[in-house]
DSSP file (Angstrom, degrees, kcal/mol; ACC not computed):
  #  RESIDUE AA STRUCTURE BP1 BP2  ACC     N-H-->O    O-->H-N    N-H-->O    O-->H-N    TCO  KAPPA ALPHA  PHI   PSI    X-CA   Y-CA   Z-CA
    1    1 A X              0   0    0      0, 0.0     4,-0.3     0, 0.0     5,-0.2   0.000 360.0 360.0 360.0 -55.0   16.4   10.2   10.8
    2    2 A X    >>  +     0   0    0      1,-0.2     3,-3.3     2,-0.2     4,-2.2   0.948 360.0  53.3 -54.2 -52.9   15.2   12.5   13.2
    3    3 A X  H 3> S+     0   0    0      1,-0.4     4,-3.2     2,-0.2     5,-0.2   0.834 105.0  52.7 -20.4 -63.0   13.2   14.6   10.9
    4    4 A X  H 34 S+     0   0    0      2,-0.2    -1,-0.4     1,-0.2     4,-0.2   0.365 105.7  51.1 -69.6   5.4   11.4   12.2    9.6
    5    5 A X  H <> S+     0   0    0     -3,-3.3     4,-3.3    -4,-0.3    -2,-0.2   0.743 111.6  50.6 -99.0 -46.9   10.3   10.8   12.9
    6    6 A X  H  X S+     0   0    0     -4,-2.2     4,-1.6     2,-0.2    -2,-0.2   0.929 109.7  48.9 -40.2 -63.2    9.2   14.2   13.8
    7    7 A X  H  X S+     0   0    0     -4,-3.2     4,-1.7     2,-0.2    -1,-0.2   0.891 112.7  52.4 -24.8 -48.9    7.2   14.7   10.2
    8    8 A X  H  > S+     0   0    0     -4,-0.2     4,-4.9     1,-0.2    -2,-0.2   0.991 112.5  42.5 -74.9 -46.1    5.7   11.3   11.1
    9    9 A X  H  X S+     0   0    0     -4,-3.3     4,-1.9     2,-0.2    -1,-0.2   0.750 111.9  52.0 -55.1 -23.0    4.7   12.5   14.5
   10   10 A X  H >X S+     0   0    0     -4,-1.6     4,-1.6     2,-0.2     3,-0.7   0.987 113.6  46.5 -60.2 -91.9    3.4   15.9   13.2
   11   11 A X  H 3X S+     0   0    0     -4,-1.7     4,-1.4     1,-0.3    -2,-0.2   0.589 108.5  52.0 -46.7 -52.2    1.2   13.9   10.5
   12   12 A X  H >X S+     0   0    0     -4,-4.9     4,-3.1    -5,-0.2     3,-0.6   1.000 115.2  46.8 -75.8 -46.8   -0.3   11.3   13.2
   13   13 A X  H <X S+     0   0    0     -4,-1.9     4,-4.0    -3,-0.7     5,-0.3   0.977 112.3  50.3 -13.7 -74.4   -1.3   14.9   15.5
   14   14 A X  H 3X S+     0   0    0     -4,-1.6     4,-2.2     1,-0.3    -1,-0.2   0.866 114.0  45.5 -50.5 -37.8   -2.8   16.5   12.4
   15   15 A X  H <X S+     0   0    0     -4,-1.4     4,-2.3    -3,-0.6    -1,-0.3   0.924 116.6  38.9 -62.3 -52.6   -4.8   13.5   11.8
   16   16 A X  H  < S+     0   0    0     -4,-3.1     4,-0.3     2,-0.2    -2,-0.2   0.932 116.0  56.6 -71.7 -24.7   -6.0   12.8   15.1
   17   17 A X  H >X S+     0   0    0     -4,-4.0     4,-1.7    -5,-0.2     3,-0.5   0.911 112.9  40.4 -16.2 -80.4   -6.4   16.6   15.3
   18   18 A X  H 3X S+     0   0    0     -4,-2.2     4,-1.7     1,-0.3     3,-0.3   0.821 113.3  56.9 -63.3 -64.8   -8.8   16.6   11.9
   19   19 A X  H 3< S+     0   0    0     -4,-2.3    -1,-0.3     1,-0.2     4,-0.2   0.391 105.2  50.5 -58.8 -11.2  -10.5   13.5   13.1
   20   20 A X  H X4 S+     0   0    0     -3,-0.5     3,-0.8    -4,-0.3    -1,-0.2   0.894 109.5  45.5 -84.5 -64.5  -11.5   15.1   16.2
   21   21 A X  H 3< S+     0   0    0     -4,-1.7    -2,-0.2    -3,-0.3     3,-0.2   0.658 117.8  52.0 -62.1 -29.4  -13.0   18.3   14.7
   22   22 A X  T 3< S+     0   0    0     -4,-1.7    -1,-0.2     1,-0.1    -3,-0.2   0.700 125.0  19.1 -74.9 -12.8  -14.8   15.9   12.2
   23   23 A X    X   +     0   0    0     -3,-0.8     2,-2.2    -4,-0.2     3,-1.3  -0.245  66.5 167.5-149.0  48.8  -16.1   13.8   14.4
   24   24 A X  T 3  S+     0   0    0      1,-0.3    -3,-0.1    -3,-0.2    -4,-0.1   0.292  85.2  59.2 -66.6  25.5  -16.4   15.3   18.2
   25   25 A X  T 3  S+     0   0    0     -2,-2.2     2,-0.4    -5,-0.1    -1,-0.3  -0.106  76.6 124.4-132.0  31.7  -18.8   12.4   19.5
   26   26 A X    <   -     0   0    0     -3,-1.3     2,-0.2    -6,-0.2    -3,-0.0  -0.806  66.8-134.5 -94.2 117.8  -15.5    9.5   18.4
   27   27 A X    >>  -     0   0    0     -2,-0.4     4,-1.2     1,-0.1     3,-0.8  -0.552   2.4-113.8 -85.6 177.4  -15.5    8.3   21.7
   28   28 A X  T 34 S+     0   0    0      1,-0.3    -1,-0.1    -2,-0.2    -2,-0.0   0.580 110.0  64.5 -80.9 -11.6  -12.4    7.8   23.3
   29   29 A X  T >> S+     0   0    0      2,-0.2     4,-1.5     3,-0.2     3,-0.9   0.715 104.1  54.5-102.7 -26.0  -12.1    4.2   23.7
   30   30 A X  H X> S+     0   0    0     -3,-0.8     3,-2.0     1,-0.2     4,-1.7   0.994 106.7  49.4 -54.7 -80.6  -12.1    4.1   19.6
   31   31 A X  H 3< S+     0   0    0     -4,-1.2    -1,-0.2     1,-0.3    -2,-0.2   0.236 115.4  48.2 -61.7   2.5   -9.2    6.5   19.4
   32   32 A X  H <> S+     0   0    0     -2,-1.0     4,-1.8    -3,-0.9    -1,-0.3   0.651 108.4  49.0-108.7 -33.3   -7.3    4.1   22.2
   33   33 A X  H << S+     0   0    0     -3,-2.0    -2,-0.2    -4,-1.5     5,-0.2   0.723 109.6  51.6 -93.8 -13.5   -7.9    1.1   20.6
   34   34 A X  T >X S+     0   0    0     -4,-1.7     4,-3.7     3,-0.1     3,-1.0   0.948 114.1  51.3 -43.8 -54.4   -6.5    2.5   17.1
   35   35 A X  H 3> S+     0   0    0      1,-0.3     4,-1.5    -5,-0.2    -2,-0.2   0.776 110.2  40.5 -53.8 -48.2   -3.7    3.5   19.3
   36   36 A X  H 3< S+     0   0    0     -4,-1.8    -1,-0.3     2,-0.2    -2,-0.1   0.080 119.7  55.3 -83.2  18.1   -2.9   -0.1   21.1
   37   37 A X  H X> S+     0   0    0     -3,-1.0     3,-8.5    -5,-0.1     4,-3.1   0.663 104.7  43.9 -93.8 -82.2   -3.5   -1.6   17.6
   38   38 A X  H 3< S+     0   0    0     -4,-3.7     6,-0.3     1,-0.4    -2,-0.2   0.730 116.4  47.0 -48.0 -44.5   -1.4    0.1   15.7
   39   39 A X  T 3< S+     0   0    0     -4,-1.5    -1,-0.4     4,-0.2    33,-0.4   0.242 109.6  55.0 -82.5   4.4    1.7   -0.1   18.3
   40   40 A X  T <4 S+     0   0    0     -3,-8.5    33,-2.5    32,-0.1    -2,-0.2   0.674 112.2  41.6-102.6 -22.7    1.2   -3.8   18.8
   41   41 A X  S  < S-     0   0    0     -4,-3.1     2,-0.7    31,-0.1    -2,-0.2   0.129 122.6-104.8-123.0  59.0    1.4   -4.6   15.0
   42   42 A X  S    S+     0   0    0      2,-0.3    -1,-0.1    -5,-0.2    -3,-0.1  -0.428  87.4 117.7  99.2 -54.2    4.5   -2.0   14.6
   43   43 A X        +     0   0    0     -2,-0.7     2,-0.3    -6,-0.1    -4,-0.2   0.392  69.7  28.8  -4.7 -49.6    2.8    0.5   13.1
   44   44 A X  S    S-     0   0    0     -6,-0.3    -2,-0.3    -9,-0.1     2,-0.2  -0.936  74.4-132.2-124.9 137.7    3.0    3.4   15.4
   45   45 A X    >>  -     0   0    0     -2,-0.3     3,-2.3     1,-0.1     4,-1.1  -0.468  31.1-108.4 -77.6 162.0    5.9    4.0   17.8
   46   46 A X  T >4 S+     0   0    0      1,-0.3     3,-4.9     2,-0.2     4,-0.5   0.964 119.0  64.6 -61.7 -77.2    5.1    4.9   21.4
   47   47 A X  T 3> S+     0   0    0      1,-0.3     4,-1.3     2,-0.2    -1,-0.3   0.617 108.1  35.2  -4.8 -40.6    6.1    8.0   20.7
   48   48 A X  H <> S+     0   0    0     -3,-2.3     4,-1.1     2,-0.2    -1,-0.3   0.519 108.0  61.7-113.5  15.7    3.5    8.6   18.3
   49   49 A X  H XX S+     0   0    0     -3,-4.9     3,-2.0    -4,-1.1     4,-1.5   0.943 112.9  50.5 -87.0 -65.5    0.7    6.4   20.2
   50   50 A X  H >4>S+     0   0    0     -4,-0.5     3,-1.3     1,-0.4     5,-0.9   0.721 110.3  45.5 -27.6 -78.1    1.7    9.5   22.9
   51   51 A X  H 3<5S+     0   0    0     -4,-1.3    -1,-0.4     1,-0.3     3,-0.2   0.445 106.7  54.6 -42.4 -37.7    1.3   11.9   20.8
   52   52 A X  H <<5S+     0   0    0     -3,-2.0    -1,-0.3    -4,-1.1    -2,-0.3   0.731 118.2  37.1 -83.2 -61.8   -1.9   10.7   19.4
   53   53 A X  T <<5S-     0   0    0     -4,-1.5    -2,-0.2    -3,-1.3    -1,-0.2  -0.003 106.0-113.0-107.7  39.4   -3.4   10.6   22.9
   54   54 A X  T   5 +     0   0    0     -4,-0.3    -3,-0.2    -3,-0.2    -4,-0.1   0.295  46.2 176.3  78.7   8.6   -2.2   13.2   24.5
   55   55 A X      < -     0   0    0     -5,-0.9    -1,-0.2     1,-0.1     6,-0.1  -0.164  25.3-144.9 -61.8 125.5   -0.2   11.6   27.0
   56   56 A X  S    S+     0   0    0     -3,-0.1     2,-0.3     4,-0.1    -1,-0.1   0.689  75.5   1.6 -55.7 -19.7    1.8   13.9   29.3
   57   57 A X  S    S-     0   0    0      1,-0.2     5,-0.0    -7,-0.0    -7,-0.0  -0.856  78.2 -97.4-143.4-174.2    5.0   11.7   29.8
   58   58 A X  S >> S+     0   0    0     -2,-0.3     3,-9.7     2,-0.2     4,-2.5   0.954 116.0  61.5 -39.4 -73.6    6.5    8.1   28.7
   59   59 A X  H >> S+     0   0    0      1,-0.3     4,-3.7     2,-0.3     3,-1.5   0.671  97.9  57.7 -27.0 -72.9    5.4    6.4   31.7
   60   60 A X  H 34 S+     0   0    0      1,-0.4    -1,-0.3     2,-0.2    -2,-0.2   0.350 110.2  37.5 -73.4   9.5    2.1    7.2   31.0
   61   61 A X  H <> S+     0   0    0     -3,-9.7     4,-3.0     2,-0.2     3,-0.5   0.617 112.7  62.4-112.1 -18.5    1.8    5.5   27.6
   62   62 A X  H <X S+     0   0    0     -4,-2.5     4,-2.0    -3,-1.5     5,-0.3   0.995 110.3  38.8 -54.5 -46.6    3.9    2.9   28.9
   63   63 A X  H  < S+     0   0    0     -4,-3.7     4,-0.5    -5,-0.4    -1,-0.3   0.776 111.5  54.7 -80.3  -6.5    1.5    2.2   31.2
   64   64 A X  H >4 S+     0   0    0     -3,-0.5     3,-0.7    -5,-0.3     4,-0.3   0.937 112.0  45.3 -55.2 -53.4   -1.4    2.7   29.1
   65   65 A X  H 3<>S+     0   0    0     -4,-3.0     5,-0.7     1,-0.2     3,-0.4   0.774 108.4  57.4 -80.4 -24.6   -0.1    0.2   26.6
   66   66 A X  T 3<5S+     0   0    0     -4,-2.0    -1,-0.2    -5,-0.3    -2,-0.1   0.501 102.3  55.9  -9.2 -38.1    0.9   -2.4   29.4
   67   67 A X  T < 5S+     0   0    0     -3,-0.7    -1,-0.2    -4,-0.5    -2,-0.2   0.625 106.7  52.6 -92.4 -10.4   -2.8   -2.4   30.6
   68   68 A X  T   5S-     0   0    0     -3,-0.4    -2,-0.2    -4,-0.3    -1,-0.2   0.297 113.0-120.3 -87.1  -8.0   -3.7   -3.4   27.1
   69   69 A X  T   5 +     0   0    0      1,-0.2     2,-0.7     6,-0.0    -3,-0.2   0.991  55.0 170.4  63.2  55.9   -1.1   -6.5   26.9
   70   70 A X      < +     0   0    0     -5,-0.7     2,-0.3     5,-0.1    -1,-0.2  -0.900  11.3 152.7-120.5 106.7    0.3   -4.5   24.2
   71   71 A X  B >   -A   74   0A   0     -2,-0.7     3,-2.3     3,-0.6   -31,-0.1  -0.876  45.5-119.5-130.7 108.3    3.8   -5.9   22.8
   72   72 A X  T 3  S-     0   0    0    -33,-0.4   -31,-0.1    -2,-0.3   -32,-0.1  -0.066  93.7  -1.8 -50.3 121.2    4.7   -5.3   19.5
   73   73 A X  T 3  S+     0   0    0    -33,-2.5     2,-0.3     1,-0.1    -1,-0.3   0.699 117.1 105.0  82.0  -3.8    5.2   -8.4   17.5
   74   74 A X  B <   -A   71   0A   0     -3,-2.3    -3,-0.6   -34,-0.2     2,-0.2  -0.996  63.8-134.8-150.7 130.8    4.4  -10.4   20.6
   75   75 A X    >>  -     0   0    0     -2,-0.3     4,-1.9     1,-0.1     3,-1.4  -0.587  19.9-131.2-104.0 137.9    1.7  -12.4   22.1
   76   76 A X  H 3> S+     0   0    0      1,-0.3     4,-2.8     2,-0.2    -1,-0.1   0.930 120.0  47.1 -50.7 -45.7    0.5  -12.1   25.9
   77   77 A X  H 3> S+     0   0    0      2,-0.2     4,-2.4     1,-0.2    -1,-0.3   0.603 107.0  52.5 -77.9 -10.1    0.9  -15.9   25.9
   78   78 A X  H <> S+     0   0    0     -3,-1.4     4,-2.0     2,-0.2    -2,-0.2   0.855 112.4  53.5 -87.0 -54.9    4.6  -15.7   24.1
   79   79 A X  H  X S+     0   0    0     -4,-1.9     4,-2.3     2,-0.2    -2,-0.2   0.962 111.2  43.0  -6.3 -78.8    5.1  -13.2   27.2
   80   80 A X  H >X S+     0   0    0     -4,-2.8     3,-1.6     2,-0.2     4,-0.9   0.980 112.7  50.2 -39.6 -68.7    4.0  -15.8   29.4
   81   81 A X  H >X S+     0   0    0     -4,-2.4     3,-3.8     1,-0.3     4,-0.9   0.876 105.2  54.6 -37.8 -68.8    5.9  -18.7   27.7
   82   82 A X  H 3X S+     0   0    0     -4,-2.0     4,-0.8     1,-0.4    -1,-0.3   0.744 110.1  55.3 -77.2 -13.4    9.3  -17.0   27.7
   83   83 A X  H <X S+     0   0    0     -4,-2.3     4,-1.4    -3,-1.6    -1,-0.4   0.723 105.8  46.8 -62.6  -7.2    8.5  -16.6   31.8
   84   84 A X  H XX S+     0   0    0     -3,-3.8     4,-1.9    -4,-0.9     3,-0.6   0.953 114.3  46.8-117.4 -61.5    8.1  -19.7   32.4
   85   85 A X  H >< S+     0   0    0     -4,-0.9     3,-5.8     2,-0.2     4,-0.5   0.691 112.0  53.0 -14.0-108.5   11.5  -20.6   30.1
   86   86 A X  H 3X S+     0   0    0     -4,-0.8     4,-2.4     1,-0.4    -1,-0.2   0.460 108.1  49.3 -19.2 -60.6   13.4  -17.9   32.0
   87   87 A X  H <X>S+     0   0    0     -4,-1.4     5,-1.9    -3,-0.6     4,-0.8   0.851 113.9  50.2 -68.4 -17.3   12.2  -19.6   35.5
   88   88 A X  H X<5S+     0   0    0     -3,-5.8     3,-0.6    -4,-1.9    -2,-0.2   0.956 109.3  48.6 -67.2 -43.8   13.4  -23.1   34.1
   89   89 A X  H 345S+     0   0    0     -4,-0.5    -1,-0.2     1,-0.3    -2,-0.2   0.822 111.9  45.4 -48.9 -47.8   16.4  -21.9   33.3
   90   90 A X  H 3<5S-     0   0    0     -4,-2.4    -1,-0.3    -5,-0.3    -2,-0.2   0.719 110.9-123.5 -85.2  -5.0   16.9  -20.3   36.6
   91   91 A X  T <<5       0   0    0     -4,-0.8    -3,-0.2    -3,-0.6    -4,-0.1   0.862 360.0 360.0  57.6  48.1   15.7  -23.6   38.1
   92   92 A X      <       0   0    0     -5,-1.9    -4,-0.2     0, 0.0    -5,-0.1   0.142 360.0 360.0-109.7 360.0   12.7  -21.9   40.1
């Protein structure tokens, strides 16, 4: 299992690697929005959206993909809803 996660991460690097060196005027905001794409519909793990942009820790793709409303499989407003459940529930 690990291996192959590794491979996969190797293989999204090489790409954005090769996509770099082909194309050194791809602005960045392309190459992010691949990134919050791909990880909201499953595609890419955070791990490899990190990897992919070069982020130095977790945090900082959490919080990348957080400023993007980025939930895999999940809608900002399906976010919302299930707060608003969650405070009924708690009767707040």
């Amino acid at each position: 299992h690990y291996p192959l996660r590794r491979q996969r991460q190797m293989c999204i690097r090489d790409r954005a690697e090769s996509l770099s060196r082909a194309q050194p005027t791809l602005p960045r905001a392309i190459l992010e929005g691949f990134a919050a794409e791909g990880y909201r519909q499953g595609v890419l793990s955070a791990a490899e959206v990190r990897v992919l942009l070069g982020h130095d820790s977790r945090w900082e793709t959490e919080d990348f993909l957080a400023a993007r409303d980025t939930w895999p499989g999940t809608t900002a407003e399906q976010v919302a809803e299930d707060g608003r459940k969650l405070s009924a529930l708690l009767g707040q």
